[in-house]
MARMI-996186 format. One record per residue: residue number from 1; residue in one letter; x, y, z of N, C-alpha, C, CB in turn. Coordinates in Angstrom, 1 decimal, decimal comma. Glycine has a CB too. Layout:
N
@i->NUM aa->A n.east->X n.north->Y n.up->Z ca.east->X ca.north->Y ca.up->Z c.east->X c.north->Y c.up->Z cb.east->X cb.north->Y cb.up->Z
...
END
This chain:
91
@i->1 aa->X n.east->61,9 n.north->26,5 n.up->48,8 ca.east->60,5 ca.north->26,6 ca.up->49,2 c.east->60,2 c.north->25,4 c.up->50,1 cb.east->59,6 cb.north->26,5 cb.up->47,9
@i->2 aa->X n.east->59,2 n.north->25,7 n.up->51,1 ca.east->58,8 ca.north->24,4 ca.up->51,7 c.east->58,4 c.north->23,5 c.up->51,5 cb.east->58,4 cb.north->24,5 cb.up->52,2
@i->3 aa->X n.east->58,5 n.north->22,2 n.up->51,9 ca.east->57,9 ca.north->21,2 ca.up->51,3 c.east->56,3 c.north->21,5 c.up->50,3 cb.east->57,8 cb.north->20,2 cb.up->52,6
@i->4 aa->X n.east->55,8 n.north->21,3 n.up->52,4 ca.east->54,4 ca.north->22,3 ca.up->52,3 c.east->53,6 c.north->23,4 c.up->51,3 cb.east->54,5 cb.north->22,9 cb.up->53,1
@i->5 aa->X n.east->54,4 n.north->24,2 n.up->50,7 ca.east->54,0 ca.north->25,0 ca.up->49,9 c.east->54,4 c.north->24,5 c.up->48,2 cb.east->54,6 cb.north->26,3 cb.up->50,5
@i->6 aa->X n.east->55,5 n.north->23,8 n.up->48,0 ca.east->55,5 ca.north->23,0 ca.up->46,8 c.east->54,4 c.north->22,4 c.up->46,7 cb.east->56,5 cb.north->22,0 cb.up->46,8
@i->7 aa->X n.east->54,0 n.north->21,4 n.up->47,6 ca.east->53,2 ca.north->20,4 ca.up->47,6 c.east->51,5 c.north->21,1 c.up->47,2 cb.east->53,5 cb.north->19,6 cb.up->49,2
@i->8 aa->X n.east->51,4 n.north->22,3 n.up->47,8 ca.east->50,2 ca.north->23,3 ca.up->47,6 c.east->49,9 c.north->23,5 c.up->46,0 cb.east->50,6 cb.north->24,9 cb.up->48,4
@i->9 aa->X n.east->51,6 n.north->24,0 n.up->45,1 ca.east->51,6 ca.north->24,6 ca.up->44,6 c.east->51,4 c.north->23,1 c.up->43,0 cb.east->52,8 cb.north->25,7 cb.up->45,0
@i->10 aa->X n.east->52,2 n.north->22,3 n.up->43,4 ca.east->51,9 ca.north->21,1 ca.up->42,7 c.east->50,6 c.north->20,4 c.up->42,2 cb.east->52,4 cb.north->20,5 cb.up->43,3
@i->11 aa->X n.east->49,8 n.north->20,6 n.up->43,9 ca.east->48,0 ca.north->20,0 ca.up->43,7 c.east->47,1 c.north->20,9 c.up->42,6 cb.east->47,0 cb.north->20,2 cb.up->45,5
@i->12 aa->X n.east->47,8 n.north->22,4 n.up->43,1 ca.east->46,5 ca.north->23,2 ca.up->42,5 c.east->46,9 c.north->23,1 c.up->40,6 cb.east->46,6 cb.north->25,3 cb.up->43,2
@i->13 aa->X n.east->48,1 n.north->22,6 n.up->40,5 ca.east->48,9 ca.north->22,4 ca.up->38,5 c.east->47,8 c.north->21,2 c.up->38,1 cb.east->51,2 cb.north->21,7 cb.up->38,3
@i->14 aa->X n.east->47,5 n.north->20,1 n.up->39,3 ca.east->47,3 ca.north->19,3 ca.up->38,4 c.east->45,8 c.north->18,6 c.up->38,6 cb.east->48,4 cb.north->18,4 cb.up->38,5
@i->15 aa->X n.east->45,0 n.north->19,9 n.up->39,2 ca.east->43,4 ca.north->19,7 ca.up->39,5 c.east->42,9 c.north->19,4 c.up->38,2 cb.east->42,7 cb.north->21,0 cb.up->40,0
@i->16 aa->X n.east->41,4 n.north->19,3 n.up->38,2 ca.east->41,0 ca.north->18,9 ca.up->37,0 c.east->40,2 c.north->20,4 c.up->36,5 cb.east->40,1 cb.north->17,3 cb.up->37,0
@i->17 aa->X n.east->40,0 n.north->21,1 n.up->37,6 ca.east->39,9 ca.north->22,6 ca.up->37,4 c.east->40,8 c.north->23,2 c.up->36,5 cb.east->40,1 cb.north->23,3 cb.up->38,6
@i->18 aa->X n.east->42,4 n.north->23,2 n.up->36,9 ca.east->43,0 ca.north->24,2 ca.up->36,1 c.east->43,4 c.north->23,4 c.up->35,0 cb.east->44,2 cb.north->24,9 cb.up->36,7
@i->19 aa->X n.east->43,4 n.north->22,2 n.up->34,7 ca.east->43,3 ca.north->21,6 ca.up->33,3 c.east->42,4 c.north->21,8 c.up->32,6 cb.east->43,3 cb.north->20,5 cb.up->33,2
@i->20 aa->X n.east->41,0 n.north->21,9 n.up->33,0 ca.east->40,1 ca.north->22,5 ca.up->32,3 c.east->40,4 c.north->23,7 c.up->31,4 cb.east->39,4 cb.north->22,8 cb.up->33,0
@i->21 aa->X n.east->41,0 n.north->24,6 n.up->32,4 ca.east->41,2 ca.north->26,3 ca.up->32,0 c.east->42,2 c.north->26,1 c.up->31,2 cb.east->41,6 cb.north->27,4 cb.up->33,2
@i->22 aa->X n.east->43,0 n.north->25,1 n.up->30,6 ca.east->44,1 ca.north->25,1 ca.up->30,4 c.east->43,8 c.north->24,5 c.up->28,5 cb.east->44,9 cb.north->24,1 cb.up->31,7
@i->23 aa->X n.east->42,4 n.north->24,0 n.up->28,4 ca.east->42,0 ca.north->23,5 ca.up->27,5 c.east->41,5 c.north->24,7 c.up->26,6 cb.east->41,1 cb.north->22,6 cb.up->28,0
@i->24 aa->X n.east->41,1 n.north->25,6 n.up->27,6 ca.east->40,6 ca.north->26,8 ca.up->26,6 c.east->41,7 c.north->27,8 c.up->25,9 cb.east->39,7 cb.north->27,8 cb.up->27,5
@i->25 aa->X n.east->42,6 n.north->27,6 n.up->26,8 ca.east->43,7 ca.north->28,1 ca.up->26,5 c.east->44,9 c.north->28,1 c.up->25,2 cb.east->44,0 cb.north->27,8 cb.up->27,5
@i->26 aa->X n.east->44,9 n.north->26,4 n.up->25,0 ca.east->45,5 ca.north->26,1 ca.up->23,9 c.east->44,8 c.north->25,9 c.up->23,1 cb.east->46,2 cb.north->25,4 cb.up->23,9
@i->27 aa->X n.east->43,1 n.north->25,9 n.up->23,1 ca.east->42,3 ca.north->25,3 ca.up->21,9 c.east->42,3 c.north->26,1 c.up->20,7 cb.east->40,7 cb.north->25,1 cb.up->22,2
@i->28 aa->X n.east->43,0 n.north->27,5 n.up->20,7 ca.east->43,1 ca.north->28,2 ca.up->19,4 c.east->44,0 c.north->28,0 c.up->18,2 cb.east->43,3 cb.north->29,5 cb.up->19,8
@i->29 aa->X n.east->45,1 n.north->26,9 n.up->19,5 ca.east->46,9 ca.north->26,5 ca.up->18,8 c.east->46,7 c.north->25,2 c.up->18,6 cb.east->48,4 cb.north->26,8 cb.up->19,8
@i->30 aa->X n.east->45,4 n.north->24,8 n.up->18,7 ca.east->45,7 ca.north->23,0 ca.up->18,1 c.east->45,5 c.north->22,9 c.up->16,8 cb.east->44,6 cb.north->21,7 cb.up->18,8
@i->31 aa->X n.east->46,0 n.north->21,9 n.up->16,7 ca.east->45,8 ca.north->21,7 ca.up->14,8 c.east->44,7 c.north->20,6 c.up->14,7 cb.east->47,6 cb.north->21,1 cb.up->13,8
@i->32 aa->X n.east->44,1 n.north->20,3 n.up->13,4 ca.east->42,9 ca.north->19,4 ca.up->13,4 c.east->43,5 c.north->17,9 c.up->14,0 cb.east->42,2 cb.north->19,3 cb.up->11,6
@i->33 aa->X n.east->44,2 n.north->17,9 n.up->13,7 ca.east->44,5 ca.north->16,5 ca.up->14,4 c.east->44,9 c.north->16,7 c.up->15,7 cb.east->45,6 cb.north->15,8 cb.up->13,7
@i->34 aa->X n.east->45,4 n.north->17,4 n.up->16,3 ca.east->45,3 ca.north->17,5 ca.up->17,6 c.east->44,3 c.north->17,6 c.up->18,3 cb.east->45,8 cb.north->18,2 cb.up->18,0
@i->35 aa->X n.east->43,3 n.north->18,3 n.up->17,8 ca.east->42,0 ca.north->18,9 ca.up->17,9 c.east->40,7 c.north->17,7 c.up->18,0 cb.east->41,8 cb.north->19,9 cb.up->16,5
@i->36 aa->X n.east->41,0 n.north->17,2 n.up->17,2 ca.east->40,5 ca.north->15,5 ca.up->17,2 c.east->40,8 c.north->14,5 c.up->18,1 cb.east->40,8 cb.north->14,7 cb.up->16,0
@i->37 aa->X n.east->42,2 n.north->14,4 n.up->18,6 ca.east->42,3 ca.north->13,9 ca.up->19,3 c.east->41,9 c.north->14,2 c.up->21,1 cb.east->43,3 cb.north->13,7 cb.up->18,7
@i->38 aa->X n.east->42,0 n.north->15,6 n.up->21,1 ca.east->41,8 ca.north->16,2 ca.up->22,3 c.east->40,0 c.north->15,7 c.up->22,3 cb.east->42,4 cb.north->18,2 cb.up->22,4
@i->39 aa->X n.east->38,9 n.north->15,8 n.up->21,3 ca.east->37,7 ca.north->15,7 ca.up->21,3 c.east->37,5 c.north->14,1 c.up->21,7 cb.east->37,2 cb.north->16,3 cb.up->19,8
@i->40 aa->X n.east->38,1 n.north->13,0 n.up->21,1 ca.east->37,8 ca.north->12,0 ca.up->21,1 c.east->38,8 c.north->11,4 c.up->22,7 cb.east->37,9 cb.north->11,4 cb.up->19,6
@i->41 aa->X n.east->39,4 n.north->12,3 n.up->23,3 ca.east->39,8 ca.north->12,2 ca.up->25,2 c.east->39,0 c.north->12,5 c.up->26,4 cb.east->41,1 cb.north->13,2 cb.up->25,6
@i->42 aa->X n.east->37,7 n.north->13,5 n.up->25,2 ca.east->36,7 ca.north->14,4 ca.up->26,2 c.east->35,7 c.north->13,6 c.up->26,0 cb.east->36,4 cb.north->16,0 cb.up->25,9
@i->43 aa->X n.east->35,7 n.north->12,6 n.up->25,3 ca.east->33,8 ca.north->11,9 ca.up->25,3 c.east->34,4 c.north->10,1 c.up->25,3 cb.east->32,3 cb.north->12,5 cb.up->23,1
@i->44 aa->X n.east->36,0 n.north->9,9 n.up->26,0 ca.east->35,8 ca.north->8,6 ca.up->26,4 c.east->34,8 c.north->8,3 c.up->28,0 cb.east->37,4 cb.north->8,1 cb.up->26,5
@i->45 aa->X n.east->34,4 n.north->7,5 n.up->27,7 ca.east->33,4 ca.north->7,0 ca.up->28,9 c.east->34,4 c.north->6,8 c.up->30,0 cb.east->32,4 cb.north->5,5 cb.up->28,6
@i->46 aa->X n.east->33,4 n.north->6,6 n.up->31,0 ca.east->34,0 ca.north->6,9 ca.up->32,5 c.east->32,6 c.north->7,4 c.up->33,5 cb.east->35,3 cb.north->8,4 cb.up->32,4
@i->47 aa->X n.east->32,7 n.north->6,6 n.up->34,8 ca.east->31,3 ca.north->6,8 ca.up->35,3 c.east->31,4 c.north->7,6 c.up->36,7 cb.east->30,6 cb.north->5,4 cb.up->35,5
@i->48 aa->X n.east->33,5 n.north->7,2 n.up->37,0 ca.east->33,5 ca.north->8,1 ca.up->37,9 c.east->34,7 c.north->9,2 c.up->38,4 cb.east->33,2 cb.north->7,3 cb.up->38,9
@i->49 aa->X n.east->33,8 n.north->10,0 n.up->38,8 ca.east->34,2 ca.north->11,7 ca.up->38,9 c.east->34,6 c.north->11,8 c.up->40,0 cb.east->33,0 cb.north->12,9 cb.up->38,9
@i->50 aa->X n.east->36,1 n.north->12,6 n.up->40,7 ca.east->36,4 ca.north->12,7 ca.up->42,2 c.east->35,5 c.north->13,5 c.up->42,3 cb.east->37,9 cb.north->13,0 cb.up->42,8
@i->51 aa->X n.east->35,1 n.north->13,9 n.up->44,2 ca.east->34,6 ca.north->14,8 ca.up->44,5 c.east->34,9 c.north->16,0 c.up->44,5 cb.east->34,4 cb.north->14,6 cb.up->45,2
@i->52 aa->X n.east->36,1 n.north->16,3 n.up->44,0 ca.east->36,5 ca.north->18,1 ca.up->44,2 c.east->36,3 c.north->18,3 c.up->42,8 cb.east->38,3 cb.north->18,6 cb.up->44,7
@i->53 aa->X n.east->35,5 n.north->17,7 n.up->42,0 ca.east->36,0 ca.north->18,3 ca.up->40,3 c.east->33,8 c.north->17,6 c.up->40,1 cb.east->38,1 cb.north->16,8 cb.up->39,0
@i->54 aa->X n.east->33,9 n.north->18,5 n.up->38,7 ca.east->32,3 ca.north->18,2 ca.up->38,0 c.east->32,6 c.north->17,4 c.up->37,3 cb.east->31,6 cb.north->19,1 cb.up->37,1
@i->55 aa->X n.east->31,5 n.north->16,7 n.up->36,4 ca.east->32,1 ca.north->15,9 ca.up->35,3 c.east->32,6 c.north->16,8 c.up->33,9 cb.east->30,9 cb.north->14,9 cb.up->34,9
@i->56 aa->X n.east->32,2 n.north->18,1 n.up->34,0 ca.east->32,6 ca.north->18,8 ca.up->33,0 c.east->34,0 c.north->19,0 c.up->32,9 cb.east->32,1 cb.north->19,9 cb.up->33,1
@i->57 aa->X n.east->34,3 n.north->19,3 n.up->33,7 ca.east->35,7 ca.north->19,8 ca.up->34,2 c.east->36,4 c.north->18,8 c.up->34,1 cb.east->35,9 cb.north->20,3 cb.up->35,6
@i->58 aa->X n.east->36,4 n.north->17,4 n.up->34,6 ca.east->36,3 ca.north->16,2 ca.up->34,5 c.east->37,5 c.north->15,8 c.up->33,1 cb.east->34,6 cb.north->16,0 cb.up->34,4
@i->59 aa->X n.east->36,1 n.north->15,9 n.up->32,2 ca.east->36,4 ca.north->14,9 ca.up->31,5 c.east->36,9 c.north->16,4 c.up->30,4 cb.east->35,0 cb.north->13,5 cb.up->31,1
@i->60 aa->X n.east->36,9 n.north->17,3 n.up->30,2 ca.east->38,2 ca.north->18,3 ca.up->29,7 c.east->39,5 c.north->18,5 c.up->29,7 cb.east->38,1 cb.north->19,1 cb.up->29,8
@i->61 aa->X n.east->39,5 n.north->17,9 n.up->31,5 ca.east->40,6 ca.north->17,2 ca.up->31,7 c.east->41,8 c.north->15,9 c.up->31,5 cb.east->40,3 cb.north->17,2 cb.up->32,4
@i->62 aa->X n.east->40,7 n.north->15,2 n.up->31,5 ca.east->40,8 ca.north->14,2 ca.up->31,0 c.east->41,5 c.north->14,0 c.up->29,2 cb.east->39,4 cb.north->13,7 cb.up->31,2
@i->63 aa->X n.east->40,9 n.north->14,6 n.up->28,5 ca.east->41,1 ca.north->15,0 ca.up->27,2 c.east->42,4 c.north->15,8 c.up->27,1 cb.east->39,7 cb.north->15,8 cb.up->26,6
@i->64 aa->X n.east->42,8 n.north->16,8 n.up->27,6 ca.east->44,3 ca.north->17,3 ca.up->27,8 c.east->45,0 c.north->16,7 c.up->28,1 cb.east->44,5 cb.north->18,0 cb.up->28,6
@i->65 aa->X n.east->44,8 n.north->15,2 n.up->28,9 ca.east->45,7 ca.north->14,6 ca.up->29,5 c.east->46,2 c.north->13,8 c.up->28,1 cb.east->45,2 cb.north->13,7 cb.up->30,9
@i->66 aa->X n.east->44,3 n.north->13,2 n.up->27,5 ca.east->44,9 ca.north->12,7 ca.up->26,3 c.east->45,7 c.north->13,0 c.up->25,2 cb.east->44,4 cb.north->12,5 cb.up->25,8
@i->67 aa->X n.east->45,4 n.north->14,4 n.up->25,0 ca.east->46,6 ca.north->15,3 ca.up->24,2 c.east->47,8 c.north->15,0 c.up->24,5 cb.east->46,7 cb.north->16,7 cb.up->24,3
@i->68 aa->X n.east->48,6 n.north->15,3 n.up->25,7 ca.east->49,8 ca.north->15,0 ca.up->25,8 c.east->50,4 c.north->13,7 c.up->25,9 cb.east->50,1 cb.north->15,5 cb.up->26,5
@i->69 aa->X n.east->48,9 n.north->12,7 n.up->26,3 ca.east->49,9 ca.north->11,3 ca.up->26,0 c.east->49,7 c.north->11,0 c.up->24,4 cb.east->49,3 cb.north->9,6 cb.up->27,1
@i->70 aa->X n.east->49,0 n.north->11,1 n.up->23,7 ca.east->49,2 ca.north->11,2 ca.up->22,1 c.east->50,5 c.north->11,7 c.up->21,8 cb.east->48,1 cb.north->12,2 cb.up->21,5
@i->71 aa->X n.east->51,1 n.north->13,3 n.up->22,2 ca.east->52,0 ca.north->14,0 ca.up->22,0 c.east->53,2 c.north->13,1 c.up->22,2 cb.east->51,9 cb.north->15,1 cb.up->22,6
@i->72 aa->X n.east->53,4 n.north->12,5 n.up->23,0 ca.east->54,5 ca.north->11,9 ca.up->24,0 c.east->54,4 c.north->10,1 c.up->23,2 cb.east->53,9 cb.north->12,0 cb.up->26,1
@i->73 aa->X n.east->53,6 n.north->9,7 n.up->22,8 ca.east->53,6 ca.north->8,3 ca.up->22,0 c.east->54,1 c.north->8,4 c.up->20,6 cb.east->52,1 cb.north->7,7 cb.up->22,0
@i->74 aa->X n.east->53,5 n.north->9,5 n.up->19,9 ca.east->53,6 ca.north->10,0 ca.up->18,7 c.east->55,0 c.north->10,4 c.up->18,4 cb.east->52,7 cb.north->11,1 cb.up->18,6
@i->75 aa->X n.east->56,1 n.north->10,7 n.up->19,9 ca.east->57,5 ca.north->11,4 ca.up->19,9 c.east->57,6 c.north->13,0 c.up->19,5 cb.east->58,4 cb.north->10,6 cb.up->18,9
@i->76 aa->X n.east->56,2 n.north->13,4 n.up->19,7 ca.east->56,0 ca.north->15,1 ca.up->19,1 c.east->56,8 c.north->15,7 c.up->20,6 cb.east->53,7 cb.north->15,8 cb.up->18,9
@i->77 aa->X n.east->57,9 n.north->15,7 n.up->20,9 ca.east->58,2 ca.north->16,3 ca.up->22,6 c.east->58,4 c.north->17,6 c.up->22,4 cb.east->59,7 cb.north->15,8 cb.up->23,5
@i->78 aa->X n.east->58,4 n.north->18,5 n.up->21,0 ca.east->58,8 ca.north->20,2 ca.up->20,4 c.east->57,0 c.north->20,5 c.up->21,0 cb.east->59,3 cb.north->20,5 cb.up->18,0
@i->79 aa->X n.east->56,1 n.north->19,7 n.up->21,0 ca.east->55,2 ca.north->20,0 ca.up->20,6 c.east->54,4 c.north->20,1 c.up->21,6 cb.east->54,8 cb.north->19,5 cb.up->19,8
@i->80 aa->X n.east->54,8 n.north->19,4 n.up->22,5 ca.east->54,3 ca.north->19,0 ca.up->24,1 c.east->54,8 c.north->20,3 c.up->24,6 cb.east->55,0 cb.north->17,6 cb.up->24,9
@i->81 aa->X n.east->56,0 n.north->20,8 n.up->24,9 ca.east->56,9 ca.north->21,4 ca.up->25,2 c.east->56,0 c.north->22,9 c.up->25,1 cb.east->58,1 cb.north->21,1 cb.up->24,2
@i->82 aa->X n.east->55,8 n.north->23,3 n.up->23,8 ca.east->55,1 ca.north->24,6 ca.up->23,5 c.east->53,9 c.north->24,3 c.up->23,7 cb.east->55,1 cb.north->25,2 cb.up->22,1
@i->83 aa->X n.east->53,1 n.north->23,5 n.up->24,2 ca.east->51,5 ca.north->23,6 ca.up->24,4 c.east->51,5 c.north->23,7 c.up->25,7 cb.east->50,6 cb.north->22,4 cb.up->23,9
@i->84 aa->X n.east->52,9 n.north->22,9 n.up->26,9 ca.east->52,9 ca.north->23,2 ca.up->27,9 c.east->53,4 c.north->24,7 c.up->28,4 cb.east->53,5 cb.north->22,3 cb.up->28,3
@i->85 aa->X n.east->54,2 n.north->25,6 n.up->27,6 ca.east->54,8 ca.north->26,7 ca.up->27,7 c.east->53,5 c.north->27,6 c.up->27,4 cb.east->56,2 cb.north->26,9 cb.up->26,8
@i->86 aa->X n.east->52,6 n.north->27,3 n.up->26,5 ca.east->51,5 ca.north->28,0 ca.up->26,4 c.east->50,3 c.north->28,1 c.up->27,9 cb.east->50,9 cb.north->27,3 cb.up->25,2
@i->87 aa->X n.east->50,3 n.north->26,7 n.up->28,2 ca.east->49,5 ca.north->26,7 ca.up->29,2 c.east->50,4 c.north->27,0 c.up->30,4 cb.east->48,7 cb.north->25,5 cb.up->29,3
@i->88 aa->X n.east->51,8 n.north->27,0 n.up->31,1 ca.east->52,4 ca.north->27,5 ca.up->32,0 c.east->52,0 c.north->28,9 c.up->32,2 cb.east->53,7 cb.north->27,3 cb.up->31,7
@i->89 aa->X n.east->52,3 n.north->30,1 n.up->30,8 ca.east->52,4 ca.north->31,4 ca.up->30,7 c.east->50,9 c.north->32,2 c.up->30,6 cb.east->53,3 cb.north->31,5 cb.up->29,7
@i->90 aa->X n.east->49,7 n.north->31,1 n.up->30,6 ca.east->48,6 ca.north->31,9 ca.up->30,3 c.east->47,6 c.north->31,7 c.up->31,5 cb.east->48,0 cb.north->31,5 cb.up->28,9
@i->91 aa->X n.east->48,1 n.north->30,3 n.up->32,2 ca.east->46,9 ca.north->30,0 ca.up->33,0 c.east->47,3 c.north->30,5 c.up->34,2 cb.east->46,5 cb.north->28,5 cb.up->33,1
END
């Protein structure tokens, strides 16, 4: 593949758009504790928003990201693994 088109295909994985979508996606397969933790990643403060993204989008993003660094501190990597294979295959 071309650089160029990697590089396309890389930006659009890690917008705060398709993280969003990506939130809805696994929220049926989290467990309460995950579920808590993804909630308390979505209402940490923060004042500023890039211009290609809302604050909605934003900060749901943001909260996914926290999931998987929870996942990855915690040493859950089976778990990371399938929440990313979930969001790979649906979004």
């Amino acid at each position: 593949m071309p650089v160029k088109k990697l590089h396309a295909a890389a930006v659009e994985k890690v917008r705060a758009s398709y993280q969003s979508e990506a939130v809805d996606v696994i929220l049926p397969e989290l467990s309460e504790e995950e579920l808590s933790v993804l909630k308390r990643g979505r209402n940490a403060t923060g004042n500023t928003v890039p211009k290609s993204s809302n604050p909605v989008e934003y900060r749901r993003a943001t909260a996914l990201e926290t999931l998987f660094g929870y996942l990855y501190l915690t040493e859950n990597h089976k778990r990371m693994v399938e929440l990313f294979d979930i969001i790979w295959y649906n979004c």
